[in-house]
CHARMM internal coordinates of N, CA and C (Angstrom, degrees):
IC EDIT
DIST 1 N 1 CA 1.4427
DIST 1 CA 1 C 1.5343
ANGL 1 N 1 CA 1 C 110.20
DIST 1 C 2 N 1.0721
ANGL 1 CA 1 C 2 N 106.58
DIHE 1 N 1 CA 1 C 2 N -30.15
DIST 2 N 2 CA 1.7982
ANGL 1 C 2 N 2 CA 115.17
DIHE 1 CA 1 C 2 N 2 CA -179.38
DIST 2 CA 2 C 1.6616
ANGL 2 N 2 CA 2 C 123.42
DIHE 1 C 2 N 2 CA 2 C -52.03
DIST 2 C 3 N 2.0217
ANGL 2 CA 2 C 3 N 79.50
DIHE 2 N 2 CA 2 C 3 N -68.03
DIST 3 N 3 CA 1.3062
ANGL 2 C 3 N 3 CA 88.30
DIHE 2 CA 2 C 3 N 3 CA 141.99
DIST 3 CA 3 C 1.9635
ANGL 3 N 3 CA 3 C 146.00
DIHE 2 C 3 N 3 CA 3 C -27.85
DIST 3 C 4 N 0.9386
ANGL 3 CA 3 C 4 N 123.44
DIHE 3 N 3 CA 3 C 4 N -46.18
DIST 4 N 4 CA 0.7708
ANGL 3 C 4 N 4 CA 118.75
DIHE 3 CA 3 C 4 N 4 CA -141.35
DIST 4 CA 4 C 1.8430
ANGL 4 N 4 CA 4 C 94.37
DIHE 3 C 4 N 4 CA 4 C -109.97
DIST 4 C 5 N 1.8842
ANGL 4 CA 4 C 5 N 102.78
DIHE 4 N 4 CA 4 C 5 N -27.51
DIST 5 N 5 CA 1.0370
ANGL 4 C 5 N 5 CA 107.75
DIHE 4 CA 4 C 5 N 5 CA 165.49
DIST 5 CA 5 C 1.7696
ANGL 5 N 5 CA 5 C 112.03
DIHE 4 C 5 N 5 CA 5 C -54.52
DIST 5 C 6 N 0.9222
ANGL 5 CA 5 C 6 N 103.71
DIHE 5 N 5 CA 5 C 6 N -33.11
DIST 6 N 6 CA 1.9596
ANGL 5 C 6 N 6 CA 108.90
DIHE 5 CA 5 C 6 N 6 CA -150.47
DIST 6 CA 6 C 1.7075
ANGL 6 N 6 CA 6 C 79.41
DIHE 5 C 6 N 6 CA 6 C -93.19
DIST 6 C 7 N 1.3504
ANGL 6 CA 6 C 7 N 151.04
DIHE 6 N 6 CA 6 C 7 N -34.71
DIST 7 N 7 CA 1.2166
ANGL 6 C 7 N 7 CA 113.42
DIHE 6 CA 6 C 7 N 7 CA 177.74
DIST 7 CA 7 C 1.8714
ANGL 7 N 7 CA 7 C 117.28
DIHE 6 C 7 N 7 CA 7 C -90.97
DIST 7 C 8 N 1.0673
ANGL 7 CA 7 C 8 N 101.36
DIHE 7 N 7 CA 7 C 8 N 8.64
DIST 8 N 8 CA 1.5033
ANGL 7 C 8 N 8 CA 117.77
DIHE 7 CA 7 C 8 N 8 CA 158.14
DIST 8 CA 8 C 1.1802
ANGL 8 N 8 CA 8 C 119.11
DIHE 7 C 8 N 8 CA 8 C -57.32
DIST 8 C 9 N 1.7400
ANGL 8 CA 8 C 9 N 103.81
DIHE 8 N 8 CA 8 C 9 N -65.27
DIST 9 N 9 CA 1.6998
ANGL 8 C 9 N 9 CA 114.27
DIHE 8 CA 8 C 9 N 9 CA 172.26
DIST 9 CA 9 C 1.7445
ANGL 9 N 9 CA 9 C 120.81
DIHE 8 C 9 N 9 CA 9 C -63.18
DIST 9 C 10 N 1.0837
ANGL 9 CA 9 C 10 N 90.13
DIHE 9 N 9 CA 9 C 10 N 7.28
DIST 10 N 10 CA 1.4253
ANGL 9 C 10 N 10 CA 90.20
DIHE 9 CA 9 C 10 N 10 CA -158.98
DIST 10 CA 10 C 2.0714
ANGL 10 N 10 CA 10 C 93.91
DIHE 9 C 10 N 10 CA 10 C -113.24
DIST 10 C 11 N 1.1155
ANGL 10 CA 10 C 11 N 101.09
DIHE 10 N 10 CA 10 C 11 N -36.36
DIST 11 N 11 CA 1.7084
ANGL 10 C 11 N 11 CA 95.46
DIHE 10 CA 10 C 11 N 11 CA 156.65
DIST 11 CA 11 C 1.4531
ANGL 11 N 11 CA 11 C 117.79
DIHE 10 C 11 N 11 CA 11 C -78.49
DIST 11 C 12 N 1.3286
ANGL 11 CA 11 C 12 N 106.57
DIHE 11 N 11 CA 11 C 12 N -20.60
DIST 12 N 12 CA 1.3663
ANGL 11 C 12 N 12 CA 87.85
DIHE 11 CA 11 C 12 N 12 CA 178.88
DIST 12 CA 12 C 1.5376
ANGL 12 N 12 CA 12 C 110.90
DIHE 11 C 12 N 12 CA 12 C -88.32
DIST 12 C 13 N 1.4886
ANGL 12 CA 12 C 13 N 141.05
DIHE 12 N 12 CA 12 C 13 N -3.80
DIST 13 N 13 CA 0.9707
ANGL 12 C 13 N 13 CA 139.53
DIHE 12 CA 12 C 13 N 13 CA 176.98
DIST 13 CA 13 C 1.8253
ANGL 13 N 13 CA 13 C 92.76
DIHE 12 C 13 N 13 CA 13 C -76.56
DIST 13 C 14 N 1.1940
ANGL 13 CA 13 C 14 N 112.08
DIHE 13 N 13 CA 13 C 14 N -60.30
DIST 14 N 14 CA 1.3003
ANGL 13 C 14 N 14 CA 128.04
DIHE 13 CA 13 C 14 N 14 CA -147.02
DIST 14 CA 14 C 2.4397
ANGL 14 N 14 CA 14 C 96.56
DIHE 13 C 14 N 14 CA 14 C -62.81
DIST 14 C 15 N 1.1410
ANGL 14 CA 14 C 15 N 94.69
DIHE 14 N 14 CA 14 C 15 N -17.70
DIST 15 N 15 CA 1.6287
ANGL 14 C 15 N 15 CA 123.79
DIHE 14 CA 14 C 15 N 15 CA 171.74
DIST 15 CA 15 C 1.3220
ANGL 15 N 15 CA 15 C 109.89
DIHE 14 C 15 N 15 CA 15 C -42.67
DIST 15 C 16 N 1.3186
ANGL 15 CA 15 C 16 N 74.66
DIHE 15 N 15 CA 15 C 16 N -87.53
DIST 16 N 16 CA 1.7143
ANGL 15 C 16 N 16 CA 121.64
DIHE 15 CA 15 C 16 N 16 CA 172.29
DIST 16 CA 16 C 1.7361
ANGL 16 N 16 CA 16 C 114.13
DIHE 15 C 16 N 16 CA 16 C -32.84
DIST 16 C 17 N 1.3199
ANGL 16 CA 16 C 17 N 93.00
DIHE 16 N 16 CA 16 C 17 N -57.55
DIST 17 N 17 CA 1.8026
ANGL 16 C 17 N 17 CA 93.32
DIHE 16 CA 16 C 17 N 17 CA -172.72
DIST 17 CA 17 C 1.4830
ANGL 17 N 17 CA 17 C 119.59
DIHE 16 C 17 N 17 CA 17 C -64.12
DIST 17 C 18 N 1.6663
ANGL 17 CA 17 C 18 N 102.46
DIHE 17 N 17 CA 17 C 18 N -42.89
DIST 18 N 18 CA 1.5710
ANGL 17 C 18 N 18 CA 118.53
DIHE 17 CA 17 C 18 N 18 CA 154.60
DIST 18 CA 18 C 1.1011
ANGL 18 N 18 CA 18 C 114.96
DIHE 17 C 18 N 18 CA 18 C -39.50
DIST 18 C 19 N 1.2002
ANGL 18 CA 18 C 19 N 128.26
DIHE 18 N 18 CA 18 C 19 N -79.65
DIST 19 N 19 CA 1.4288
ANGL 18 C 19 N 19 CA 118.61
DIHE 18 CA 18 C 19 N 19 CA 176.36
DIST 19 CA 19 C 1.8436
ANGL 19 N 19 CA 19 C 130.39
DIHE 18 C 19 N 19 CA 19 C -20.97
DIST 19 C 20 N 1.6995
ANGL 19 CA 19 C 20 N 90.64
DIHE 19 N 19 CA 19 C 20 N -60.45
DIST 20 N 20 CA 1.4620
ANGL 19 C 20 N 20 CA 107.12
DIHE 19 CA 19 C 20 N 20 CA 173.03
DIST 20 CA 20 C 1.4017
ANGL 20 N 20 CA 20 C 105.12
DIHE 19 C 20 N 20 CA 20 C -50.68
DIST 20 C 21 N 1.1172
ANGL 20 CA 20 C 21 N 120.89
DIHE 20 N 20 CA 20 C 21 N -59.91
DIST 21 N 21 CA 1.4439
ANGL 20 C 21 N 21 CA 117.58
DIHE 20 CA 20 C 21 N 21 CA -170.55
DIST 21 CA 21 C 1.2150
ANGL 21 N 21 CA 21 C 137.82
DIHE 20 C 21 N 21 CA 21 C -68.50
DIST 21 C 22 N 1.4497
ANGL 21 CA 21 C 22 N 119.65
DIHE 21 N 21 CA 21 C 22 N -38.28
DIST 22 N 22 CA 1.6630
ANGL 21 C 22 N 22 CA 138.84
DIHE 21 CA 21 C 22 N 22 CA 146.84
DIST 22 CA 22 C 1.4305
ANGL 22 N 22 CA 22 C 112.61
DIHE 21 C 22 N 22 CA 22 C -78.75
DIST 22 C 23 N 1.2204
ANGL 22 CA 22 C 23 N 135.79
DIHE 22 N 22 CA 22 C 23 N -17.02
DIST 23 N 23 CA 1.6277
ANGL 22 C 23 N 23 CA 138.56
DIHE 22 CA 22 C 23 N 23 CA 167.30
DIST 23 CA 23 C 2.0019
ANGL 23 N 23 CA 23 C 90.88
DIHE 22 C 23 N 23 CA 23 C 71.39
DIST 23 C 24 N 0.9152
ANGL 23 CA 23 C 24 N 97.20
DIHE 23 N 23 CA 23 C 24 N 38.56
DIST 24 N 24 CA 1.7818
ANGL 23 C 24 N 24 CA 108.33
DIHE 23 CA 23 C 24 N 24 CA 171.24
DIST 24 CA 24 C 1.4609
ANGL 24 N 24 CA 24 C 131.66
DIHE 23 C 24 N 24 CA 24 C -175.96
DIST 24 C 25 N 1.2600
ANGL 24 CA 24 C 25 N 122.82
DIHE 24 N 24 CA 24 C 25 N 129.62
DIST 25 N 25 CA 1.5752
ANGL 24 C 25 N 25 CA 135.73
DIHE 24 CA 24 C 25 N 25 CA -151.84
DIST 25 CA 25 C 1.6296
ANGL 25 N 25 CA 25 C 84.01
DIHE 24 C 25 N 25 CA 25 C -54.14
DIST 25 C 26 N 1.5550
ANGL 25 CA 25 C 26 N 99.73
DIHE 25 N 25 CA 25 C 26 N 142.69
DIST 26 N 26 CA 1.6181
ANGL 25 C 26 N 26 CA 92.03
DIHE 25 CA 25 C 26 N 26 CA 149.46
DIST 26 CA 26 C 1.2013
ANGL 26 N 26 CA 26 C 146.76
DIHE 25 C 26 N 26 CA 26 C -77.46
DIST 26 C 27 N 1.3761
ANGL 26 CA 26 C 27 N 147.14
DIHE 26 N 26 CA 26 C 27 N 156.47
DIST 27 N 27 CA 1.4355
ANGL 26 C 27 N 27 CA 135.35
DIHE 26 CA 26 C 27 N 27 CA -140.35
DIST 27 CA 27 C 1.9049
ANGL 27 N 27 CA 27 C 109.51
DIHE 26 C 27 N 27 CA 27 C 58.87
DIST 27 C 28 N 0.8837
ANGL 27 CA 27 C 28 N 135.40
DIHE 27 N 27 CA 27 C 28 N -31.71
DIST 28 N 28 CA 1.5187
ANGL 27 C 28 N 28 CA 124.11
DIHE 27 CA 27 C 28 N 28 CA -178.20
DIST 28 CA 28 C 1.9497
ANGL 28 N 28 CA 28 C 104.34
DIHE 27 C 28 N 28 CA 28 C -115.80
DIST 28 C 29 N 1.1146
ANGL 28 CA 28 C 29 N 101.45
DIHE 28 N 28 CA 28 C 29 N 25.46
DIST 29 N 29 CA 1.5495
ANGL 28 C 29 N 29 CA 114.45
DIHE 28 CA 28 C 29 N 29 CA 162.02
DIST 29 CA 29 C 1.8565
ANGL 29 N 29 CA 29 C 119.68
DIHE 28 C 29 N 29 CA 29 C -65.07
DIST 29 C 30 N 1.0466
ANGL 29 CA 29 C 30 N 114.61
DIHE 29 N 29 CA 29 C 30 N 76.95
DIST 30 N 30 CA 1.7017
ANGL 29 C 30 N 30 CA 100.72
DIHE 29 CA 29 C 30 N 30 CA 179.60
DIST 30 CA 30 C 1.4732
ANGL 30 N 30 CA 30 C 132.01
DIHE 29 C 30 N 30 CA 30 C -57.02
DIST 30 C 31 N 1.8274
ANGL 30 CA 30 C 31 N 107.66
DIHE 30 N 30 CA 30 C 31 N -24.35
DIST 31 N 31 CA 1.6928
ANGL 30 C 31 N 31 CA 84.85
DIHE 30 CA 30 C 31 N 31 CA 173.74
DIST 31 CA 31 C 2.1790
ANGL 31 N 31 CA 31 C 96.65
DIHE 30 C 31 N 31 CA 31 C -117.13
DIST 31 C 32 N 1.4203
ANGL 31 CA 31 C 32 N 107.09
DIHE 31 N 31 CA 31 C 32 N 66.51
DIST 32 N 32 CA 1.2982
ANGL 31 C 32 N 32 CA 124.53
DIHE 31 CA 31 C 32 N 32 CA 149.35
DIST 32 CA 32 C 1.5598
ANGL 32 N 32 CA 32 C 112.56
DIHE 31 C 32 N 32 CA 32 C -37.61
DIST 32 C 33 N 1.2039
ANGL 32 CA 32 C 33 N 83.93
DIHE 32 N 32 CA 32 C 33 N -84.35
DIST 33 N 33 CA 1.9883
ANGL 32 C 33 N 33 CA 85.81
DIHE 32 CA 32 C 33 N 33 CA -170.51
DIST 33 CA 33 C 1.2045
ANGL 33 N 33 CA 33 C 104.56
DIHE 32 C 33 N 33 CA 33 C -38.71
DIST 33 C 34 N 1.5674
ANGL 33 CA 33 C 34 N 144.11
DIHE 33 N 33 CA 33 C 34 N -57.86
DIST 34 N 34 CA 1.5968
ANGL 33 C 34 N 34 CA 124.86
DIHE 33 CA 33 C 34 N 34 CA -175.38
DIST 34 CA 34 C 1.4413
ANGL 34 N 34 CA 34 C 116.31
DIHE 33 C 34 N 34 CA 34 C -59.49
DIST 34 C 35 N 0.8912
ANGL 34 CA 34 C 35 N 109.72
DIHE 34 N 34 CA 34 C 35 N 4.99
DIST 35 N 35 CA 1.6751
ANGL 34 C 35 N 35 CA 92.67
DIHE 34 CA 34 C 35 N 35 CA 168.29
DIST 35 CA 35 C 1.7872
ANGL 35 N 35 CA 35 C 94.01
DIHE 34 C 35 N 35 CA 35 C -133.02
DIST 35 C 36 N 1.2881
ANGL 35 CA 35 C 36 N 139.01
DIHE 35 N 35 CA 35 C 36 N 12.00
DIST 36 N 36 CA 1.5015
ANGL 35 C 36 N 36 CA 116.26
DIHE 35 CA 35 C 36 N 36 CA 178.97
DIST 36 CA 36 C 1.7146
ANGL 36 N 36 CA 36 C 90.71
DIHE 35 C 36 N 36 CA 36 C -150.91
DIST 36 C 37 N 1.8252
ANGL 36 CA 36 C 37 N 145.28
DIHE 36 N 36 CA 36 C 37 N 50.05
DIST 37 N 37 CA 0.5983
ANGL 36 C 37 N 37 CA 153.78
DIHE 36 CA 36 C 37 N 37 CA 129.21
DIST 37 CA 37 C 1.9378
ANGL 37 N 37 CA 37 C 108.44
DIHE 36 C 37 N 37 CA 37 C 36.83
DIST 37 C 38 N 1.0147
ANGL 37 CA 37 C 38 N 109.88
DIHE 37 N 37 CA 37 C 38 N -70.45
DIST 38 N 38 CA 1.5092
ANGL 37 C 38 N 38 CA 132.44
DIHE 37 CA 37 C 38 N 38 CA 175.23
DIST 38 CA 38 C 1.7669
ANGL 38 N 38 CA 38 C 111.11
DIHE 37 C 38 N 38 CA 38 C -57.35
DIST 38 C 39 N 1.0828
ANGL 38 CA 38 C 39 N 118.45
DIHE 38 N 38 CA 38 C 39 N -39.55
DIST 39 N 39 CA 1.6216
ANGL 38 C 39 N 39 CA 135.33
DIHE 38 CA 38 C 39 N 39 CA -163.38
DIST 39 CA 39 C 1.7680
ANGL 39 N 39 CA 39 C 97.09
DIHE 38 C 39 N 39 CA 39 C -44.88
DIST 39 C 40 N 1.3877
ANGL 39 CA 39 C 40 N 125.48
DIHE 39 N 39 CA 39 C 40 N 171.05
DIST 40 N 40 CA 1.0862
ANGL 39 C 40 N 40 CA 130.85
DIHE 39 CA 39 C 40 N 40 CA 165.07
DIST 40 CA 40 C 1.7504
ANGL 40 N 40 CA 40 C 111.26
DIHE 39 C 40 N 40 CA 40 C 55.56
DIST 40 C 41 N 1.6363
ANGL 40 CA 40 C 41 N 120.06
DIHE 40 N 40 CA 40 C 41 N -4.54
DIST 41 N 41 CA 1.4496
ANGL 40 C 41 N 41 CA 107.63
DIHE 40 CA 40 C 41 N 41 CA -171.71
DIST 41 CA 41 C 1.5109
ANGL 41 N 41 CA 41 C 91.05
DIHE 40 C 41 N 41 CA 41 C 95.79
DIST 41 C 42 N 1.4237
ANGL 41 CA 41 C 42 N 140.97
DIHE 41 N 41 CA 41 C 42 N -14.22
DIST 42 N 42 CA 1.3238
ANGL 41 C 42 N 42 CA 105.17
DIHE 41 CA 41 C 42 N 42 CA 164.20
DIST 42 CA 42 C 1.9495
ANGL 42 N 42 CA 42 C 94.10
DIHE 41 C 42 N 42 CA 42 C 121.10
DIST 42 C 43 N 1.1754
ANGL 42 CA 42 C 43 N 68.91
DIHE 42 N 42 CA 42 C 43 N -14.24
DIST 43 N 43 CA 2.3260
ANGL 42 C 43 N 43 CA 76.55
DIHE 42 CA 42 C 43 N 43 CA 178.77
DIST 43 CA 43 C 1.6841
ANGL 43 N 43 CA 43 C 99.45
DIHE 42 C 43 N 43 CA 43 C -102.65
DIST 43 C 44 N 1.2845
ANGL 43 CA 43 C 44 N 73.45
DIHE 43 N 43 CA 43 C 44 N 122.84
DIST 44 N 44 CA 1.9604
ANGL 43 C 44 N 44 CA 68.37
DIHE 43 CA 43 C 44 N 44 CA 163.53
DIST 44 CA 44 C 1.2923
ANGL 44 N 44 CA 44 C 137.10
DIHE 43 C 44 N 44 CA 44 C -92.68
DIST 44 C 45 N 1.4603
ANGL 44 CA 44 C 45 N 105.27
DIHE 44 N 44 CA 44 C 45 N -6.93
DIST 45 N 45 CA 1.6434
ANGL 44 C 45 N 45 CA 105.68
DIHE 44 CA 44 C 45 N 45 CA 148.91
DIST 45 CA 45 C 1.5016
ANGL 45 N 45 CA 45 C 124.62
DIHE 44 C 45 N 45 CA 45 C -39.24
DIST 45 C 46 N 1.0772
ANGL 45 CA 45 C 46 N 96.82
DIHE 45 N 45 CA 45 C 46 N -52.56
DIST 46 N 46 CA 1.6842
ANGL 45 C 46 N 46 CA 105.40
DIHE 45 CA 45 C 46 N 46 CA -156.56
DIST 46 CA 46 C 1.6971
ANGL 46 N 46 CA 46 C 91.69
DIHE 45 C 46 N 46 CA 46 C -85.88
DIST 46 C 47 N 1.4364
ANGL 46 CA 46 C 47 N 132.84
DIHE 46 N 46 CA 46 C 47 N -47.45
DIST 47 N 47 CA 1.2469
ANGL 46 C 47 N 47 CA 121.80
DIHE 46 CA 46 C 47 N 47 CA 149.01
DIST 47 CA 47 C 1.6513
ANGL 47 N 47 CA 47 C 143.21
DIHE 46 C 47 N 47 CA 47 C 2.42
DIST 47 C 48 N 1.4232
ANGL 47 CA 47 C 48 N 104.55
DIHE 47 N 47 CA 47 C 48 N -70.48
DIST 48 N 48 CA 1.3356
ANGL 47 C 48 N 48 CA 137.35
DIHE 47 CA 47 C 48 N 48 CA 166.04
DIST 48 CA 48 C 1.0503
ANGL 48 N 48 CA 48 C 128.17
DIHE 47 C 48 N 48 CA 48 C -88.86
DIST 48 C 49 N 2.1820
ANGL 48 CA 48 C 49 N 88.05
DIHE 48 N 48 CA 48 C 49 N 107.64
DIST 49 N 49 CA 1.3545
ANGL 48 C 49 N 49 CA 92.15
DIHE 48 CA 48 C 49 N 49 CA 168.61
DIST 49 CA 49 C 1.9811
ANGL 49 N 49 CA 49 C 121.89
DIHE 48 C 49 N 49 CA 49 C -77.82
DIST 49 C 50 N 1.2056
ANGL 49 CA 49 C 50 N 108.97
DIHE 49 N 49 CA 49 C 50 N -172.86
DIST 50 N 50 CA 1.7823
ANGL 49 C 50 N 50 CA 99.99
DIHE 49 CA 49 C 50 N 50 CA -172.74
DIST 50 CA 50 C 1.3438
ANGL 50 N 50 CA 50 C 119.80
DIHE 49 C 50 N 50 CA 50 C -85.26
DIST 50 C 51 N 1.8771
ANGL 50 CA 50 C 51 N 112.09
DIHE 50 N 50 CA 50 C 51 N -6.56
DIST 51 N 51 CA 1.6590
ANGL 50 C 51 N 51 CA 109.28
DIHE 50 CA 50 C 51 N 51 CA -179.25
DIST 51 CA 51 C 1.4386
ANGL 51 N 51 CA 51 C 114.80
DIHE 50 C 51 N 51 CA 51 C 72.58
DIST 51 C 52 N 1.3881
ANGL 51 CA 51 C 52 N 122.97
DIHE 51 N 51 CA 51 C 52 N 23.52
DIST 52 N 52 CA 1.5131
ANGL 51 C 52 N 52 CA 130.66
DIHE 51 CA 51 C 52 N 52 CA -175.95
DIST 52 CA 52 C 1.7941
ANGL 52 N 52 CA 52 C 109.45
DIHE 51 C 52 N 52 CA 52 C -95.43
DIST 52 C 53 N 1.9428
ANGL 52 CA 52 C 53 N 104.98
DIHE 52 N 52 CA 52 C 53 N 0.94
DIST 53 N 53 CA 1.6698
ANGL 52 C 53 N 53 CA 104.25
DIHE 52 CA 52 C 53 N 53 CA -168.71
DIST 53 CA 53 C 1.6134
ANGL 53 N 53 CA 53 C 130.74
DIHE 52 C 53 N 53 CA 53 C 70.43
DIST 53 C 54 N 1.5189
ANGL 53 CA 53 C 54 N 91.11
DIHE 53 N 53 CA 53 C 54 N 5.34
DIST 54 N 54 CA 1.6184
ANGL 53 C 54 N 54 CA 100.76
DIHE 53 CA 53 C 54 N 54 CA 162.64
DIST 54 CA 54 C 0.9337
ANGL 54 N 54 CA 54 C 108.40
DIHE 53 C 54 N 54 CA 54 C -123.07
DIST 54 C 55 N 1.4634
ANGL 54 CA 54 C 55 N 135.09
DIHE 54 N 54 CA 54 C 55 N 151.77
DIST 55 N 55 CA 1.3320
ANGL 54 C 55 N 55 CA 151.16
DIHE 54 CA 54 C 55 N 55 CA 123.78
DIST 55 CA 55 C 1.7956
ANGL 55 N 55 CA 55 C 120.73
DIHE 54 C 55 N 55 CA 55 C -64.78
DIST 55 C 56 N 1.6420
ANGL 55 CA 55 C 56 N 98.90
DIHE 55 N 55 CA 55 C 56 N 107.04
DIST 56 N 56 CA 1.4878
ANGL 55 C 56 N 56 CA 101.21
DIHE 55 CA 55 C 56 N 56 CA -177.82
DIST 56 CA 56 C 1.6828
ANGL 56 N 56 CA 56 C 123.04
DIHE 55 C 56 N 56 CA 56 C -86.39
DIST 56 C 57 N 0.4692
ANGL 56 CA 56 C 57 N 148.82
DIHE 56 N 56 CA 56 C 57 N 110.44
DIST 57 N 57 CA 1.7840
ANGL 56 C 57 N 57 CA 150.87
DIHE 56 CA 56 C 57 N 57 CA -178.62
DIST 57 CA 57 C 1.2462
ANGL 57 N 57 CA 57 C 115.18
DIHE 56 C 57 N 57 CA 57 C -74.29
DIST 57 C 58 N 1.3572
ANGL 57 CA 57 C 58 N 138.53
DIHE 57 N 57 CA 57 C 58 N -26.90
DIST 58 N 58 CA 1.4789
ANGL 57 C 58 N 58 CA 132.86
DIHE 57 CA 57 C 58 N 58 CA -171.38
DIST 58 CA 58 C 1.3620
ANGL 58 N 58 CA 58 C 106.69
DIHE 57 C 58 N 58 CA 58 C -122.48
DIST 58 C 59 N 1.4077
ANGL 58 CA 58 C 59 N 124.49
DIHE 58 N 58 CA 58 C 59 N -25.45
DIST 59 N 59 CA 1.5205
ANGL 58 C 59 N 59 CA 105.00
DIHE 58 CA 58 C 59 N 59 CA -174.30
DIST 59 CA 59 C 1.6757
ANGL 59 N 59 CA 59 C 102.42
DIHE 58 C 59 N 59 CA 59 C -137.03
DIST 59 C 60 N 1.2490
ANGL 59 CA 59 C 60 N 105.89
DIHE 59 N 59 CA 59 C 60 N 54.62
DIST 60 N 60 CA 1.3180
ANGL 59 C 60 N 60 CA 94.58
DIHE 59 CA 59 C 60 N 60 CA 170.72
DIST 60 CA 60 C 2.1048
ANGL 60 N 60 CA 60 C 95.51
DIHE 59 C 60 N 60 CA 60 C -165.00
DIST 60 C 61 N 1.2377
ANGL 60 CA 60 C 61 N 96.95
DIHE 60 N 60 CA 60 C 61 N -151.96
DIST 61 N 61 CA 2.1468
ANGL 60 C 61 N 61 CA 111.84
DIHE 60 CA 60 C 61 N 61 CA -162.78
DIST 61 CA 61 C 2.2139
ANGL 61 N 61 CA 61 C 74.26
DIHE 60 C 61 N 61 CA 61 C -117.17
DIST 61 C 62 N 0.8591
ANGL 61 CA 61 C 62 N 129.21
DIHE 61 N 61 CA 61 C 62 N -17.79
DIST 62 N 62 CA 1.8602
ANGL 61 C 62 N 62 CA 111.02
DIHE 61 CA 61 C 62 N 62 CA -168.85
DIST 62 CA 62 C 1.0784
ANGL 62 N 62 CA 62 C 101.99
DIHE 61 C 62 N 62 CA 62 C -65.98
DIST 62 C 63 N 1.2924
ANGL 62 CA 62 C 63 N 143.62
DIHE 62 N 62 CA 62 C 63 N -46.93
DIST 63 N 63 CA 1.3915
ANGL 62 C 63 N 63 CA 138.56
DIHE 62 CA 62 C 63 N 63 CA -179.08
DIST 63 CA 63 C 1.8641
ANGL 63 N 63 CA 63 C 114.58
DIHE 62 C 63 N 63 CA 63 C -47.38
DIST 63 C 64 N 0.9604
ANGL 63 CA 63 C 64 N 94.71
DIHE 63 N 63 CA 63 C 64 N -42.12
DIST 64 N 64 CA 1.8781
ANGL 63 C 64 N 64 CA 82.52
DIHE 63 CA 63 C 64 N 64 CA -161.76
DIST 64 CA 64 C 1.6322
ANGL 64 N 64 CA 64 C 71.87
DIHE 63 C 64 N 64 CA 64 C -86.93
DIST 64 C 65 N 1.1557
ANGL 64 CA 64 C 65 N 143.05
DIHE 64 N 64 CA 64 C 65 N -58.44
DIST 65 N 65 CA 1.1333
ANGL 64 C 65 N 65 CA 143.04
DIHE 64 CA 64 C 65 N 65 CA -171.98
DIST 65 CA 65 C 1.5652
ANGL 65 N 65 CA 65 C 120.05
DIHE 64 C 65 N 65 CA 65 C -6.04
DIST 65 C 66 N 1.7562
ANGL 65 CA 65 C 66 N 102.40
DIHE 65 N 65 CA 65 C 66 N -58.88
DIST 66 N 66 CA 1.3135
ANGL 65 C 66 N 66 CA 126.11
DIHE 65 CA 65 C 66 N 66 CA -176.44
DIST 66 CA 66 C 1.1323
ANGL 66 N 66 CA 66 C 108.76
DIHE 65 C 66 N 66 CA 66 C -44.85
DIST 66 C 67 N 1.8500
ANGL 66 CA 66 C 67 N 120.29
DIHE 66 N 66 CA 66 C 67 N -67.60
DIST 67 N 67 CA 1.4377
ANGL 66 C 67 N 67 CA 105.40
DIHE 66 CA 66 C 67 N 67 CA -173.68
DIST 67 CA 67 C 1.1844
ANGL 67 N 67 CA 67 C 120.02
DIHE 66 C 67 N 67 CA 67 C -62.83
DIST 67 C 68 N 1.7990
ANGL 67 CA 67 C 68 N 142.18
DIHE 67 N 67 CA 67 C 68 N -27.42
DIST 68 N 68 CA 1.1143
ANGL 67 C 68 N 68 CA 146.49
DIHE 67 CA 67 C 68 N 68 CA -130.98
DIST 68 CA 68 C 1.5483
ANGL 68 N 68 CA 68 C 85.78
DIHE 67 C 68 N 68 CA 68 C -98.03
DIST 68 C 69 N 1.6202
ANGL 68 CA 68 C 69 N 125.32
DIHE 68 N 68 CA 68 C 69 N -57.39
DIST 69 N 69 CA 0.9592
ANGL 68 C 69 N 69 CA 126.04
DIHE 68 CA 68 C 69 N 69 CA 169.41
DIST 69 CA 69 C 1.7126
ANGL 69 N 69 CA 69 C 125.78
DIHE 68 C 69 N 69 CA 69 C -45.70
DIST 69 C 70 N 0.9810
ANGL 69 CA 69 C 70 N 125.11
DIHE 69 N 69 CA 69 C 70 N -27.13
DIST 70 N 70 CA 1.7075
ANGL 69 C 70 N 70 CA 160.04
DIHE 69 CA 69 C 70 N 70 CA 173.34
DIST 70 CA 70 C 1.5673
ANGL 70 N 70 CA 70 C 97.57
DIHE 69 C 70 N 70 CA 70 C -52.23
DIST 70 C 71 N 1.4174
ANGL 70 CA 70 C 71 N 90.13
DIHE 70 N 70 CA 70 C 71 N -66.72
DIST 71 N 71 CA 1.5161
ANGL 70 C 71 N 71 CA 103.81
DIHE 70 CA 70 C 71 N 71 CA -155.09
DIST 71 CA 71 C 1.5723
ANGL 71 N 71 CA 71 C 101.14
DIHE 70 C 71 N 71 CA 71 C -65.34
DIST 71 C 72 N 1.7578
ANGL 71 CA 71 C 72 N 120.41
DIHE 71 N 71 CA 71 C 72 N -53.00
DIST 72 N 72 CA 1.2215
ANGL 71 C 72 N 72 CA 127.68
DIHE 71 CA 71 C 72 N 72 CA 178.02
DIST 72 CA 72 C 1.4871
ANGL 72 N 72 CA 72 C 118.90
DIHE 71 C 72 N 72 CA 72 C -53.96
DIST 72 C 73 N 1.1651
ANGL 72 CA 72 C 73 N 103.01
DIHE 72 N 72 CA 72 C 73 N -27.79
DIST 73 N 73 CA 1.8825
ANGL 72 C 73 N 73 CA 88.14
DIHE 72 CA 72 C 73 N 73 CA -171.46
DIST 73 CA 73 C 1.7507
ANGL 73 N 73 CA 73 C 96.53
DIHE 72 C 73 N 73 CA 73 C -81.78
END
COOR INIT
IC SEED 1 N 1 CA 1 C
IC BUILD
């Protein structure tokens, strides 16, 4: 359980800094593609999230978004 707490805190730091730095959650980042070209497979639809301050999980591309964006910065 400890575990599992501490890699919790540890996305949420890693969240957090994203935010600070792009001034937008990852996965709901709208101008993604100019700075990660590659993101989404190369489409920038699927790239871009909408910049609304949520991250959606069921009906939208922000979810897988999050890590991919995560991973790149």
């Amino acid at each position: 359980m400890n575990s599992i707490i501490a890699d919790f805190a540890k996305f949420e730091i890693a969240i957090n800094s994203f935010k600070a730095r792009y001034s937008y959650l990852p996965g709901d980042m709208p101008n993604a593609f100019s700075y990660w070209p590659t993101c989404g497979g190369g489409v920038e639809a699927t790239c871009n999230g909408n910049g609304d301050g949520y991250v959606y999980f069921f009906s939208s591309n922000e979810s897988p978004q999050l890590w991919e964006q995560m991973s790149l910065a």
